[in-house]
C-alpha positions in Angstrom: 0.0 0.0 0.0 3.0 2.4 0.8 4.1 1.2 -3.2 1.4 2.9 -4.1 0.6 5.5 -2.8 4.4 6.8 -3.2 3.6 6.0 -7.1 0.4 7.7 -7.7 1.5 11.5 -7.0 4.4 10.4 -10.4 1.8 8.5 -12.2 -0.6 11.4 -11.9 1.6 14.3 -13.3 2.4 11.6 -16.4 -1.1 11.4 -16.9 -1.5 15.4 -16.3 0.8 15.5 -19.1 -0.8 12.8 -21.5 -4.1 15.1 -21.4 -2.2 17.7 -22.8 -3.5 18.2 -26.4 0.0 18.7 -27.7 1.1 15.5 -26.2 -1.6 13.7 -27.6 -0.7 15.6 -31.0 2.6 14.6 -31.2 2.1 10.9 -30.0 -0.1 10.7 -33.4 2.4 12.3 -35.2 5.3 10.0 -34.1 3.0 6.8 -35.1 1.6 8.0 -38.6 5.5 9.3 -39.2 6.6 5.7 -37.7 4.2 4.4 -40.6 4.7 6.8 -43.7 8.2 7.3 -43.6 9.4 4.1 -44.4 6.7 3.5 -47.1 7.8 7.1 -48.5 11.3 6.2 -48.7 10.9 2.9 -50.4 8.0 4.4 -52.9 9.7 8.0 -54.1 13.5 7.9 -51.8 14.8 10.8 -51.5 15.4 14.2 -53.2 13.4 17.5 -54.9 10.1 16.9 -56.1 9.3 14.2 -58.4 8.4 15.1 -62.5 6.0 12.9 -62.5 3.9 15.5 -60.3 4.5 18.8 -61.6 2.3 20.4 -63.9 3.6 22.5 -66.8 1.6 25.7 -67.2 4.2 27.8 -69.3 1.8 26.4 -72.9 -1.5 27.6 -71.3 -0.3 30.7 -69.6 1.3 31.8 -72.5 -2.0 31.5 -74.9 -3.6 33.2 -72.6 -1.0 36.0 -72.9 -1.2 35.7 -76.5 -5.1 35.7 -76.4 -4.9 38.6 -74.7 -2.6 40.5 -76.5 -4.3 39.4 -79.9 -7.9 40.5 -78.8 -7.1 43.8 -76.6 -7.8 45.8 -79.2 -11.3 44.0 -80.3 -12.7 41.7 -77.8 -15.9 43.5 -76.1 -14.5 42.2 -73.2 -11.6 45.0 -73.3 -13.6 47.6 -75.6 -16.8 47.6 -73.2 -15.4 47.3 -70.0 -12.2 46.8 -69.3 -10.8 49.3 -72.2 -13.4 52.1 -70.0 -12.3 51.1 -66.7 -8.7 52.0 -68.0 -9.3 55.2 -69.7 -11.4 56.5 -65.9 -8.4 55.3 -64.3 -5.7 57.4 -67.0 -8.4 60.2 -66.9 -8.9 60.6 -63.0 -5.1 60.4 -62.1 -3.7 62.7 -65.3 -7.2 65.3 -63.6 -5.8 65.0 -60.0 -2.4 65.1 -61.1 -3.0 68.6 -63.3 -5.1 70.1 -60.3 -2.0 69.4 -58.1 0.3 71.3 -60.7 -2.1 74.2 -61.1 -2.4 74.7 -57.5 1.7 75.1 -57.5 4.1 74.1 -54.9 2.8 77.1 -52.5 -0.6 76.2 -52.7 -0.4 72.3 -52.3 2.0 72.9 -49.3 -0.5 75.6 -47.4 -4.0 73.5 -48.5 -1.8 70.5 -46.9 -0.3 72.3 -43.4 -3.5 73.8 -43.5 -5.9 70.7 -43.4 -3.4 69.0 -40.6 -3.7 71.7 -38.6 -8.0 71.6 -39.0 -7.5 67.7 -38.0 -4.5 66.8 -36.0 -3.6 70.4 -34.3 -0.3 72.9 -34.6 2.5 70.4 -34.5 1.2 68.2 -36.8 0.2 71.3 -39.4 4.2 72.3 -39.1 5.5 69.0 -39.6 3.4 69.0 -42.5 4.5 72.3 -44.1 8.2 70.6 -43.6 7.8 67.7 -44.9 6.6 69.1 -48.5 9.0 71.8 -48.5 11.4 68.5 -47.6 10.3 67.0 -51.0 10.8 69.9 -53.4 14.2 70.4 -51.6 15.3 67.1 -52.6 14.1 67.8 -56.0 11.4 65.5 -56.0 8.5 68.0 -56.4 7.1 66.4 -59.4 7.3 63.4 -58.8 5.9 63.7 -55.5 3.0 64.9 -57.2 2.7 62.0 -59.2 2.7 60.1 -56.8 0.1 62.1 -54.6 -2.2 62.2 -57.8 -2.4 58.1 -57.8 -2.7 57.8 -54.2 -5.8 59.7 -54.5 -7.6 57.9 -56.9 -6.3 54.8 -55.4 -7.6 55.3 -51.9 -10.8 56.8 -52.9 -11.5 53.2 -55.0 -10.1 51.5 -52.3 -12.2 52.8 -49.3 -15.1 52.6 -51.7 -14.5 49.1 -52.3 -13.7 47.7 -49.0 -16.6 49.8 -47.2 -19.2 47.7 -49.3 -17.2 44.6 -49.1 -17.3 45.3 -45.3 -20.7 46.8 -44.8 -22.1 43.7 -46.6 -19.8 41.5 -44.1 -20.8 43.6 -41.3 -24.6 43.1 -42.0 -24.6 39.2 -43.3 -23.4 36.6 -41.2 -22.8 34.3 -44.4 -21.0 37.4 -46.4 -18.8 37.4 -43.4 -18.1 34.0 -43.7 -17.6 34.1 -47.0 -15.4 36.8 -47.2 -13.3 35.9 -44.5 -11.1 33.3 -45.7 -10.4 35.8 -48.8 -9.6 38.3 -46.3 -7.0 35.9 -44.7 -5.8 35.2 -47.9 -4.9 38.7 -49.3 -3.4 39.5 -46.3 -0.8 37.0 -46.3 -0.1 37.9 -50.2 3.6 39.5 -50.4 2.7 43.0 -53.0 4.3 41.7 -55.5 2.3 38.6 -56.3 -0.6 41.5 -57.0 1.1 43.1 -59.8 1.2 40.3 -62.6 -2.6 39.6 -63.0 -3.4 43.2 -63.6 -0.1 43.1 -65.9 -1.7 40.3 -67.8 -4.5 42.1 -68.2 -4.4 45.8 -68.4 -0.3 45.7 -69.5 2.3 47.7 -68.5 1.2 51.8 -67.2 -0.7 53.4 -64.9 -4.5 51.8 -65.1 -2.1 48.8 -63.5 -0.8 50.1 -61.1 -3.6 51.7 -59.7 -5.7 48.7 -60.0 -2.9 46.6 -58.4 -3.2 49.0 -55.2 -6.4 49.3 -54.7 -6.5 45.5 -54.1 -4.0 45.6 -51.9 -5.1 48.1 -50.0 -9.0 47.6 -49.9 -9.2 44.6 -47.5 -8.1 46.7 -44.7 -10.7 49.1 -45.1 -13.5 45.3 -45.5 -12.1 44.3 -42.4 -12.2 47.1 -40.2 -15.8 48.1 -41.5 -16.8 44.8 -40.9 -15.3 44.7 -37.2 -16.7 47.9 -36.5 -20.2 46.8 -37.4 -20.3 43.7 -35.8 -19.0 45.0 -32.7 -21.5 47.9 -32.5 -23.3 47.9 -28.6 -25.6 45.5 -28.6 -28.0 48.0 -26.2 -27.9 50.7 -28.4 -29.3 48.9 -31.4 -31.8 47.5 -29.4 -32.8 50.9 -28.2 -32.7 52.2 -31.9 -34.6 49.3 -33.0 -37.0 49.7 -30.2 -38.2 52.9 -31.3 -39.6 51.6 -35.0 -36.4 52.4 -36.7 -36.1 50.6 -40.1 -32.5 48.7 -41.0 -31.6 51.4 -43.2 -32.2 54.2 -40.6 -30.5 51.6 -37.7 -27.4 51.6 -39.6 -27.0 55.2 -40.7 -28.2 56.7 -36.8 -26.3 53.9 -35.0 -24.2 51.3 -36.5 -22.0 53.7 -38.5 -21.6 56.5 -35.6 -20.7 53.4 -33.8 -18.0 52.3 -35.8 -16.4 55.5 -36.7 -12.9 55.0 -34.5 -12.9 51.2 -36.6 -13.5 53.5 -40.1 -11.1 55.7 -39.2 -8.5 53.1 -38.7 -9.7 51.4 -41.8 -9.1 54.4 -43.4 -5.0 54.9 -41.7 -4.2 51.7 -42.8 -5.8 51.7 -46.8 -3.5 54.8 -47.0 -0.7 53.7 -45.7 -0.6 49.7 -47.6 -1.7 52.5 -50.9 1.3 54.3 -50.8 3.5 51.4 -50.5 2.5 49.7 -52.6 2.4 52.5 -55.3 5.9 52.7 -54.8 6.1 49.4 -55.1 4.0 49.3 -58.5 6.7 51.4 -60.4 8.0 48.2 -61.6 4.4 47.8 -63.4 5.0 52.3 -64.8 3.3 53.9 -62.2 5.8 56.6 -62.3 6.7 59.1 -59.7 9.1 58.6 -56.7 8.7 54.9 -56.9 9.8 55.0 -60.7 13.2 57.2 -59.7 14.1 54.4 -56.5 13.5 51.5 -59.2 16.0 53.3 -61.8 18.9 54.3 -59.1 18.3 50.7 -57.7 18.6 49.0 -61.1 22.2 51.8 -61.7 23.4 50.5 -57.9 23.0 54.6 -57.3 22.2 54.9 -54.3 22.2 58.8 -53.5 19.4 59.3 -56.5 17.7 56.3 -54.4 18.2 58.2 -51.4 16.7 61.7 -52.8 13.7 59.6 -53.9 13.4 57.6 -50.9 13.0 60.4 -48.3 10.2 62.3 -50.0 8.4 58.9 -49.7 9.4 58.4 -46.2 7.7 62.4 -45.5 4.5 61.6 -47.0 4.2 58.1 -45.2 4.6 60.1 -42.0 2.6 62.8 -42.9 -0.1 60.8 -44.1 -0.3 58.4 -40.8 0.2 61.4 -38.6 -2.6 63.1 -40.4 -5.3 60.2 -40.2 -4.0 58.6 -36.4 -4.7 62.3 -35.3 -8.1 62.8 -36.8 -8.9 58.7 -35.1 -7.4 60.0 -32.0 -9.8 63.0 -31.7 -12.9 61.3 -33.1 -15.7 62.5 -30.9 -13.9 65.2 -29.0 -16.3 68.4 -28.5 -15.0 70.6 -31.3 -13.0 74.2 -30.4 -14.6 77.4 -30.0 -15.2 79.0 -33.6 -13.6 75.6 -35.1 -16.1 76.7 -38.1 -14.9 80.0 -38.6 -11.1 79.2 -38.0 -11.7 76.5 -40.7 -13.4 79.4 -43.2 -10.4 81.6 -42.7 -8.0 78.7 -43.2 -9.3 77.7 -46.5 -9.5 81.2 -47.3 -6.0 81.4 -46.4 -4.6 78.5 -48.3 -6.7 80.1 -51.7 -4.7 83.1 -51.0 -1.5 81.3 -51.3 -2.2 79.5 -53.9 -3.7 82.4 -55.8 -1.0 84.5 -55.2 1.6 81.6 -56.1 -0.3 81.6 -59.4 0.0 85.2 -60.4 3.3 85.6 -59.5 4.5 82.6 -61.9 5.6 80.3 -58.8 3.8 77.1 -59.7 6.6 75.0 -60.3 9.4 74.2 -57.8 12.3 76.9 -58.2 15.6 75.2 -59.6 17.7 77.1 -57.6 16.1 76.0 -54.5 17.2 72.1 -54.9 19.6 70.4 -52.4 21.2 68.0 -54.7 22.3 65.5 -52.5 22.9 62.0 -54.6 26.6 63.2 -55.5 27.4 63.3 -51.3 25.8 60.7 -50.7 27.6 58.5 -53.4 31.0 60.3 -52.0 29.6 58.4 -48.5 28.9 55.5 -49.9 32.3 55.0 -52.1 34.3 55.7 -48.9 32.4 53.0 -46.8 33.3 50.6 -50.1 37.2 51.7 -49.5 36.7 51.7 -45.5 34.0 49.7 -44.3 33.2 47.0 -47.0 36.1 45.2 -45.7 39.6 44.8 -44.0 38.2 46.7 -40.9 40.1 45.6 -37.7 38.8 42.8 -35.3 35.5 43.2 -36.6 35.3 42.7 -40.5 33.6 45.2 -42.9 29.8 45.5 -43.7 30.8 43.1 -47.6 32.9 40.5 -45.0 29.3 40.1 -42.5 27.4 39.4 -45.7 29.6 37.0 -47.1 29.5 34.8 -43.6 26.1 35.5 -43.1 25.5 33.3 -46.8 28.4 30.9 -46.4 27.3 29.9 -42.7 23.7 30.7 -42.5 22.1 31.0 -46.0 23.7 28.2 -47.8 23.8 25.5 -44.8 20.0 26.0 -44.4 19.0 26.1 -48.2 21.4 23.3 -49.0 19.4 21.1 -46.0 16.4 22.5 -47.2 16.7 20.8 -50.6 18.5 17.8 -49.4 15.6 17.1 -47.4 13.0 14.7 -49.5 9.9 16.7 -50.7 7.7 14.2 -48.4 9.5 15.0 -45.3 9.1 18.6 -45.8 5.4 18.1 -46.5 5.5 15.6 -43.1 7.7 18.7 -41.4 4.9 21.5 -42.3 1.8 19.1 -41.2 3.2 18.5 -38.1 4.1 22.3 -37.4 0.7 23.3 -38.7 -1.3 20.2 -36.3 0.7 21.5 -33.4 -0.2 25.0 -33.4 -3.4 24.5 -35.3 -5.9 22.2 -36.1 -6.1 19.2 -38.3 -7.6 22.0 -41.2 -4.7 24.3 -40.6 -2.8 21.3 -41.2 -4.5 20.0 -44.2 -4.5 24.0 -45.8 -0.8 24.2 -45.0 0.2 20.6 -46.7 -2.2 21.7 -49.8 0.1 25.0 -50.4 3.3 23.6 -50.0 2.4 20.8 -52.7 1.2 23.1 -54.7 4.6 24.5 -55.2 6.4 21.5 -56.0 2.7 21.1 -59.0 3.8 24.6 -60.0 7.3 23.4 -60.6 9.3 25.7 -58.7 10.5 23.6 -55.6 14.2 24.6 -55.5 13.3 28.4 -56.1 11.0 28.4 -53.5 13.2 26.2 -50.7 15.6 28.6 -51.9 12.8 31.8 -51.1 12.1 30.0 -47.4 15.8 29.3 -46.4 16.1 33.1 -46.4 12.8 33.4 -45.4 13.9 31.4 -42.1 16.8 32.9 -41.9 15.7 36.6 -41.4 12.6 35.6 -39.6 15.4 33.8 -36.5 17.1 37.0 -36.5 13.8 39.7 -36.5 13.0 37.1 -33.4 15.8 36.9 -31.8 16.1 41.2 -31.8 12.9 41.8 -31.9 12.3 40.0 -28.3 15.2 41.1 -26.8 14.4 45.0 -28.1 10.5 44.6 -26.9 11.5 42.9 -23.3 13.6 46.0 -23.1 11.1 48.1 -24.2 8.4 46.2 -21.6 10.7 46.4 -18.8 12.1 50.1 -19.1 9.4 53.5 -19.6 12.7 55.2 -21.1 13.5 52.7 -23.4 9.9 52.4 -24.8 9.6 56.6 -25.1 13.7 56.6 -27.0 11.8 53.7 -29.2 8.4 55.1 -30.1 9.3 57.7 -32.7 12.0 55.4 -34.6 9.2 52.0 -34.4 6.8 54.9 -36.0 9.0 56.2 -38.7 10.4 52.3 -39.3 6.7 51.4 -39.4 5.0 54.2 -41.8 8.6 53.2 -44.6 7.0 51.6 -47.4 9.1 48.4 -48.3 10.6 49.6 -51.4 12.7 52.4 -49.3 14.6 49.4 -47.3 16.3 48.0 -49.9 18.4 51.9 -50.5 20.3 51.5 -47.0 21.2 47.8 -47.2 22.8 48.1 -50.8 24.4 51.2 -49.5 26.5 48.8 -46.5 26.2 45.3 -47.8 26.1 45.5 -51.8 23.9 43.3 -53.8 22.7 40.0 -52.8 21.0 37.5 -50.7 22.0 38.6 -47.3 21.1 42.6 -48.3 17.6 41.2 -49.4 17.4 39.1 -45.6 18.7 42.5 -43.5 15.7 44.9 -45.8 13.6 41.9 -44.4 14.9 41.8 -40.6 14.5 45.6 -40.2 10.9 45.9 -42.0 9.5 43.2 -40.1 11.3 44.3 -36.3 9.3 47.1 -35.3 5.4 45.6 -35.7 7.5 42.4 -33.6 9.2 45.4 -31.1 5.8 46.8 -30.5 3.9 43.1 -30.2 5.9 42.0 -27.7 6.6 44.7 -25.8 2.4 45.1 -25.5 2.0 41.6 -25.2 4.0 42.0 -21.9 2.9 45.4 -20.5 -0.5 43.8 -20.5 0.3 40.7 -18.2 -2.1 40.8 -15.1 -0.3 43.2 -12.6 -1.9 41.3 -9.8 0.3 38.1 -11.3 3.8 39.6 -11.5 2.8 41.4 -7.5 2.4 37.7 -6.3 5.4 36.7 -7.9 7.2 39.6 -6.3 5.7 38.7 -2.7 7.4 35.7 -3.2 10.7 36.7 -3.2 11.1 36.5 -7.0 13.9 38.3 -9.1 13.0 40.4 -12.2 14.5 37.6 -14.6 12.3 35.2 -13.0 9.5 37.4 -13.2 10.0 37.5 -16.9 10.8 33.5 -17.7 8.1 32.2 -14.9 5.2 35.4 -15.1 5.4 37.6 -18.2 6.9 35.3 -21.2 3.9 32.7 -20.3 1.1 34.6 -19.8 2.2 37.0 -23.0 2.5 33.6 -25.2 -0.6 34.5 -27.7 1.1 38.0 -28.0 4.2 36.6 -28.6 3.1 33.7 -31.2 0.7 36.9 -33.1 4.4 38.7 -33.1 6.1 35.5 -34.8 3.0 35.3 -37.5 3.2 39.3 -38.3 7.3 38.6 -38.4 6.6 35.7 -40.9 4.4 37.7 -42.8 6.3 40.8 -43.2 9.6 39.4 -43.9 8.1 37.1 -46.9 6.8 40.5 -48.1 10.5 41.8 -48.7 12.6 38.6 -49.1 10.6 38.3 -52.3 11.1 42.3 -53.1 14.9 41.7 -52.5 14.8 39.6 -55.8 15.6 43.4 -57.3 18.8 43.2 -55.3 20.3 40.1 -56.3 18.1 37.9 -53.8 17.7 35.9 -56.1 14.6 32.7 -56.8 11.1 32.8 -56.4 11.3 36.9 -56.3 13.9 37.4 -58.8 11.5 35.3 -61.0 8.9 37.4 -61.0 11.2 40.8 -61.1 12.6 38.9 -64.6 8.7 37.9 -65.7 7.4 41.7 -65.2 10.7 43.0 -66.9 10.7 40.8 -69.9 7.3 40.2 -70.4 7.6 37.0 -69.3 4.0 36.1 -67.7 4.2 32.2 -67.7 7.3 32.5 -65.7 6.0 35.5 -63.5 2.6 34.4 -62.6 4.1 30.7 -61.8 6.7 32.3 -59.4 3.7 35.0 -58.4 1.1 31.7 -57.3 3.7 29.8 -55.4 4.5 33.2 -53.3 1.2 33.0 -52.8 1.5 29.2 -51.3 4.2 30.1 -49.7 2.8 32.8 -47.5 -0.3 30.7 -47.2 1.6 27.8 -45.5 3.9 30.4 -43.3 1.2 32.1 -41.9 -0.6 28.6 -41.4 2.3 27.1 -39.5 2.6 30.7 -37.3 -1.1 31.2 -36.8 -2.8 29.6 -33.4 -6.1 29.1 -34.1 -8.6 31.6 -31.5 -9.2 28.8 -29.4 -5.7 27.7 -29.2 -4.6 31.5 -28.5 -7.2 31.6 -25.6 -6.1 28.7 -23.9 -2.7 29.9 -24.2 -3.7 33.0 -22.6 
């Protein structure tokens, strides 16, 4: 009797343990692996994905292309419809663009300073100002205007768009459902992979690009609508509906008013995924400062990158400050005379731009530009002599790239591929059970074959190896940056302003730097990758553990606990959903530029569809485009707990 009863506190904690779902996961895992392996290895051995199951799409895409091509000019397809969707598009940009000209530089930069200082207050109204003075400094006045002009027509289709998409998903339980999964979908689509199917169809120019963006940037604006709808107070709407109301009248008294912080965000967002990806869309001739980074990237020149770049960054700010402002102060009581103060204000700018007009100032004065590509150049050829390489103890910038792909990028896509196709499959259904469910699972195995259908299995190894790669490192200094950030007040006020001005970069603008210190390559394309993806991983983390229970971390401290235990015991467990929704958005954001980096020698699946868009080369682009797409898919399947999974955790 002793025996047992010393036995049965072990034998219960083994069989605390066995309830655990993972345990029971993994125990299934290890007996279907203990059964399919060796009939894998006997059927198909080893190596990259078999012939046999690849399908060959280069014959039909390219009669499509020619189809298209051949019948653009006749087809009522393209002379009913699509041909007058493109010429709005051409019309409403080239109108926008011409306003913004006539309106000169003066006038553009008061009606600008002037309407952030109506919605977001004094500082935000000077910073403004700056900021478009800033861009016709630099030179970049035109095309800053260019760039303004399709950003304009872009988010106006865009918040059109996805406010239908998300009223009709805010009002129908089966729209919701519906669109959801699409939703998920998009969002896990690097930018690129949107540019070739309005290539194929609309070609090379500015209708593309502007169609391109505006489904990028709509689902935002579907998704927030529809959160703010669905999440109106249930006790309002009753009262509303209790007093005869009809739908129509409950949605425009109550539901919207209700949702307008959720609009507002939709809004922040649409504008800032337009204007990157309008930059990103100068590979497609969108023009404007996009067009000028492209062209000094493609020369290695990077000051003219540089010039281009920063006008970009100025407007990103501007434009997030500008809308997070007007969210922030939604439903304040408005100033004293706000109306009249507005009157004179628009008054004002009309005077400015008036006067700009007669006195023959509309364009940007020459002699007012700051040229600064040929300094910057100067800097960059002395950190070629200097800092590239042969810098004591250390190494130069060109010797960390080098060991970064001889001991990290090459070891990891060299076991990547010498890995059989069905254990990687096995590998990514196992990760995706774990997390997930057997449906993540069966969703993440479906993507990853359909890469090795698609024929471009080594490519797109090749795109993950450097995918993992940057992904460990955004981790590994992400975590250690957002504990920092969690556990000091003066940390987290030094890191707010650089996590805002990192976040609001569009992703084009981090390829200039790393070209400038490492060159061209793989490991530039995985740094552009680690630094676009830190900050949303920073800010995660560091939320995710400034939100732990205080009442937690105050017991642990009554208990004699250190601060380091506090964190490993307290904070890291309790913050586990935060922190897996910080590896996911990592994931996410670093596939977005790995793939971009194919324009800096990064080489497979985004180099494929840089080479496709260049040389008209659809079957090969839209190939390389779709198994992006998979790839994503499967990432964010693997890094995404399902809710109830993330509740538990929590």
């Amino acid at each position: 009797m002793a025996a047992l009863t010393a036995t049965a506190p072990g034998a219960s904690a083994w069989h605390g343990v066995l309830r655990k779902p993972a345990v029971r996961k993994l125990g299934v895992l290890l007996v279907l692996a203990a059964v399919l392996v060796p009939f894998a290895a006997a059927r198909w051995g080893s190596g990259a994905w078999p012939g046999a199951l690849t399908v060959d799409l280069s014959e039909p895409l390219g009669t499509a292309s020619d189809w298209i091509v051949d019948n653009r000019d006749s087809h009522p397809l393209f002379l009913y419809f699509l041909g007058h969707v493109s010429n709005v598009v051409v019309i409403a940009v080239r109108a926008v663009y011409l306003a913004l000209l006539a309106v000169g530089w003066a006038g553009v930069t008061a009606v600008a300073a002037l309407t952030a200082w109506r919605v977001a207050g004094v500082r935000t109204a000077l910073g403004t100002g700056a900021a478009f003075l800033g861009c016709g400094l630099l030179g970049m006045w035109v095309p800053t205007m260019q760039t303004l002009a399709l950003m304009v027509v872009a988010v106006a289709a865009s918040v059109v768009a996805g406010a239908l998409l998300g009223l009709a998903a805010g009002l129908s339980d089966r729209m919701h459902r519906v669109l959801r999964p699409v939703l998920d979908t998009m969002q896990v689509l690097p930018a690129f992979a949107y540019l070739l199917p309005v290539v194929l169809v609309f070609g090379i120019g500015v209708p593309a690009a502007v169609l391109a963006t505006v489904v990028y940037a709509a689902p935002p604006m579907a998704r927030l609508t529809a959160l703010g709808l669905r999440g109106a107070d249930k006790e309002v709407l009753e009262a509303v509906e209790s007093l005869g109301t009809t739908a129509r009248q409950r949605l425009l008294t109550a539901r919207i008013p209700l949702a307008r912080k959720e609009l507002l965000l939709g809004l922040n967002q649409t504008i800032m995924m337009a204007l990157s990806m309008a930059v990103i869309a100068s590979v497609i001739g969108a023009g404007g400062l996009g067009d000028r980074v492209y062209q000094a990237l493609a020369s290695v020149d990077v000051g003219a990158a540089l010039a281009a770049g920063i006008p970009i960054v100025l407007l990103a700010v501007v434009l997030d400050r500008v809308t997070g402002a007007a969210g922030a102060r939604l439903g304040e009581a408005p100033a004293p005379n706000a109306r009249a103060l507005g009157a004179y204000a628009l008054i004002a700018a009309v005077a400015v731009a008036v006067a700009g007009r007669l006195a023959g100032r509309l364009e940007w004065p020459e002699s007012w530009v700051v040229g600064i590509a040929e300094p910057v150049n100067r800097a960059v050829d002395w950190m070629t002599a200097h800092l590239y390489s042969g810098v004591p103890v250390v190494g130069g910038t060109a010797d960390w790239a080098g060991r970064f792909t001889t001991w990290v990028l090459d070891p990891l896509r060299d076991g990547l591929l010498w890995l059989p196709w069905w254990a990687v499959l096995l590998v990514v259904a196992a990760l995706a059970w774990l997390i997930g469910t057997w449906g993540t699972a069966l969703t993440a195995v479906l993507a990853m074959a359909a890469i090795g259908v698609l024929g471009v299995w080594k490519p797109s190894l090749d795109t993950l190896s450097q995918v993992l790669a940057a992904v460990a490192v955004a981790l590994v200094v992400g975590f250690a940056t957002g504990i920092a950030a969690a556990r000091s007040d003066r940390v987290e006020r030094w890191l707010r302003p650089v996590l805002d001005v990192f976040q609001t970069m569009p992703q084009f603008v981090y390829l200039i730097p790393v070209v400038a210190l490492f060159g061209v390559g793989r490991a530039p394309a995985v740094a552009a990758a680690v630094v676009y993806a830190l900050p949303a991983v920073v800010r995660i983390t560091a939320q995710g553990l400034r939100q732990v229970d205080p009442a937690a971390l105050e017991s642990a401290r009554s208990l004699g606990a250190t601060g380091a235990q506090q964190l490993r015991q307290v904070q890291l467990p309790l913050a586990r959903p935060a922190l897996l929704l910080a590896v996911n958005q990592g994931v996410v954001l670093v596939l977005a530029v790995v793939v971009i980096g194919g324009l800096v020698g990064g080489g497979a699946l985004g180099y494929d569809v840089v080479f496709g868009l260049a040389q008209g080369d659809l079957a090969t682009g839209l190939v390389a485009g779709a198994a992006i797409v998979c790839l994503g898919l499967m990432l964010d399947r693997v890094t995404q707990p399902t809710g109830r999974r993330a509740r538990k955790g929590a």
